[in-house]
N, C-alpha and C positions, 0 to 999 in steps of 0.2 A: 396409169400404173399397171404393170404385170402382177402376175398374182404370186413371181418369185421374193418381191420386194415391200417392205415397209415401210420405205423412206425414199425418196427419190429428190435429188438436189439439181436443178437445173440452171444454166447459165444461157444466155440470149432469150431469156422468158416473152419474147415480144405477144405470143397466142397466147399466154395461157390467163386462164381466167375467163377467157371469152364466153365460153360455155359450161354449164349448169356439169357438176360435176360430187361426185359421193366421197371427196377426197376432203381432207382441211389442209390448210398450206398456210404459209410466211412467205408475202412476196417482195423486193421491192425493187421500185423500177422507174427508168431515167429514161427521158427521151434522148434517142442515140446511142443507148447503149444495152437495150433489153430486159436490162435487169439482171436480177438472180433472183429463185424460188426456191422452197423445200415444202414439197408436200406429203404429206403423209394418211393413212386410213383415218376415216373420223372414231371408231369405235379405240381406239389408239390416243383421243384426247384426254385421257385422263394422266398419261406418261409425259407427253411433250406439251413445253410451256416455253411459249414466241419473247423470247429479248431482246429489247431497245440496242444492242451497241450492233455496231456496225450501219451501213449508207447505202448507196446505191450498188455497191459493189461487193459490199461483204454483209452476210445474214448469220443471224444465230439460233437457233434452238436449244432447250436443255432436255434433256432423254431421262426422264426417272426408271429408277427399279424397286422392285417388292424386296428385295433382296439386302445383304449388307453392303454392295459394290457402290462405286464411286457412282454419281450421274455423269452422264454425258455432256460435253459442250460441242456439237455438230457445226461447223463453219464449213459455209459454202460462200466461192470468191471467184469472182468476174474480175481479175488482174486485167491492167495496162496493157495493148498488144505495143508490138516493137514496132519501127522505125518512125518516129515523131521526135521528134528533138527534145519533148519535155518528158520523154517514155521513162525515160531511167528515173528521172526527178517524182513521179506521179508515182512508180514502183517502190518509190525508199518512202512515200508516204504510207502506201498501202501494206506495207510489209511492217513497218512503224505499227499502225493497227491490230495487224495480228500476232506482233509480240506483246503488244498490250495486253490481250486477248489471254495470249499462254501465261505470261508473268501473273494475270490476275486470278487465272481459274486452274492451275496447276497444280494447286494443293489440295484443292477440294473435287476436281472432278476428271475424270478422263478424258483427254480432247480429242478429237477430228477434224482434219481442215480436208476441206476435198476443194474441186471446182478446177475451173480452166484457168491455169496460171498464167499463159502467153509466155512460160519460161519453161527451158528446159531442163534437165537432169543430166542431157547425155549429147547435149551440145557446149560450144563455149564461145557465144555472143555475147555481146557484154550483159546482157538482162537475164540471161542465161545462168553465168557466173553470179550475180548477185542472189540469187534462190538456192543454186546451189552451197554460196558461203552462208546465208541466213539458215538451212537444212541443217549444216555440219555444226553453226554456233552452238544453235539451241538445242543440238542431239534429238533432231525430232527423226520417227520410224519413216521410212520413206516406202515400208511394205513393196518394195521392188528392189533391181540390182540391174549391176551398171550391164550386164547380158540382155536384160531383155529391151531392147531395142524397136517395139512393136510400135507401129503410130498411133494417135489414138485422133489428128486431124488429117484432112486430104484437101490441100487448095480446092477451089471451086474450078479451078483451071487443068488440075488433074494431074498438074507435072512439078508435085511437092507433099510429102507427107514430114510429118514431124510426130514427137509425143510432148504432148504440152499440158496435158489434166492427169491430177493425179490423186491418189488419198494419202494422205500424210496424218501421222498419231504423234499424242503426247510418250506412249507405252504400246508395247507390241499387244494389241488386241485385237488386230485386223488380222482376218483368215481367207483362205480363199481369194486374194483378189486378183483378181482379174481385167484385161482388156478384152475386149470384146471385137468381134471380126464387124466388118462394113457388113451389113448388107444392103440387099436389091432396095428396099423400102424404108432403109435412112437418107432421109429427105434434107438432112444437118451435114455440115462439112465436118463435123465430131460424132465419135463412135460415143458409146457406152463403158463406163467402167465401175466397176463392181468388187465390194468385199463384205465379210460376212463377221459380225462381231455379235457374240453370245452374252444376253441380259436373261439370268433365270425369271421365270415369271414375271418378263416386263411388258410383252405385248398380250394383246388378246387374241386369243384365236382368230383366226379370219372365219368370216361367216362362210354358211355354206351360200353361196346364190348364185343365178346365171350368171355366166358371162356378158358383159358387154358386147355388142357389136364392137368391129373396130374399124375405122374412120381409115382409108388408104389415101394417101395424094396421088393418085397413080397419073396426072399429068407431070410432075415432079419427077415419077421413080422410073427405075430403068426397067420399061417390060418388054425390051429384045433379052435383057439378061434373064428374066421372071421368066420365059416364056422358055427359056435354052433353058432351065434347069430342072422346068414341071414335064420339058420333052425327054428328059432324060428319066425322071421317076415313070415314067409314064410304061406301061403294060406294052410290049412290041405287039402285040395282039389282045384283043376286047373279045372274048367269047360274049355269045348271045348275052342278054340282062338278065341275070337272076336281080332283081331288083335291090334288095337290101344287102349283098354281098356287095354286090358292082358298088354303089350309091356310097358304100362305107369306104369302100379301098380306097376310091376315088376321092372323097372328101381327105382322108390321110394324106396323098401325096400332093392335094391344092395347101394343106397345110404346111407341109415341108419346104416346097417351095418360098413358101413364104418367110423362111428364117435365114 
């Protein structure tokens, strides 16, 4: 987890868990298909409480607040990818689920569906068209518009992007949200994306403590790009070492590089 976030929901969860980690999570997971996760800070367990509905492909959390506001129902969804003959048929199940999902908990709490749909918004395949008419039924916020056209995957083949994850709401509470750029050290055929919803006094401060190292796959990541871009921050001349001048700039722009 970065130390911009509180909640992090993932899809193809195949690593995680492997290792000893300062997070608590909701995982679950199917051979063949990764799973889905939502993990979040431990000192954070007294807000979110892990719920039985949903499978291998759809998770729930509920987000309490100190406050008078609704709780949260956090859905994260590992959707059906396209071209299989039963694709569509597996999609009106799982879509069946998450209207369960809003029908049941709409009156009592604020929802969010986020996760990799395998469907588009701003295409019209037929699995496509069905999320987009399920969207427009249930008047759910789509926190995006039919302009932003950003990918949010990149074949593994390089010669296809699409936007296929998205954060969908019961009510306009999502801010900021955002797609996030590729970069050099996403080692996923999916970017990141991110929004930002306001619970007064619902998390705890984050503690103050080190940083974690962090774990690079740099057999995986592209460092002919890593290496074009630290040459470019890079000083066209190194005056002699003042030691902790040089040492500090230096560190800043291995940092950059790395975003």
């Amino acid at each position: 987890m970065t130390e911009e976030h509180d909640i992090v929901c993932l899809s193809h969860s195949f690593d995680f868990g492997k290792e000893p980690t300062e997070e608590a999570c909701h995982v679950s997971r199917s051979l063949g298909y990764g799973g889905v996760a939502i993990i979040w800070r431990e000192e954070n367990n007294p807000y979110i409480r892990t719920l039985k509905e949903g499978d291998n492909r759809i998770i729930c959390v509920e987000i309490k607040s100190n406050d008078s506001s609704k709780p949260i129902l956090l859905i994260n969804s590992y959707l059906p990818t396209q071209g299989k003959s039963s694709s569509l048929e597996h999609l009106d199940e799982y879509l069946d689920v998450i209207e369960s999902l809003f029908e049941n908990f709409q009156d009592t709490h604020n929802i969010i569906w986020t996760g990799d749909m395998n469907s588009s918004l701003i295409r019209n395949k037929p699995q496509d068209k069905k999320l987009q008419e399920f969207v427009l039924k249930d008047k759910i916020y789509t926190n995006t518009d039919s302009n932003n056209v950003k990918p949010t995957f990149c074949h593994s083949s390089m010669n296809a992007t699409s936007q296929i994850d998205y954060m969908f709401s019961s009510h306009d509470i999502i801010s900021d949200f955002t797609i996030h750029d590729f970069t050099d050290f996403n080692t996923s055929d999916h970017t990141h994306i991110s929004g930002h919803i306001t619970l007064e006094k619902c998390f705890i401060p984050k503690k103050n403590q080190q940083n974690r190292p962090i774990k690079f796959k740099w057999k995986e990541c592209n460092t002919q790009m890593y290496l074009d871009k630290l040459d470019s921050l890079m000083p066209s001349t190194i005056t002699e070492p003042s030691p902790r001048v040089e040492i500090e700039a230096l560190t800043k722009h291995f940092g950059k590089a790395l975003r």
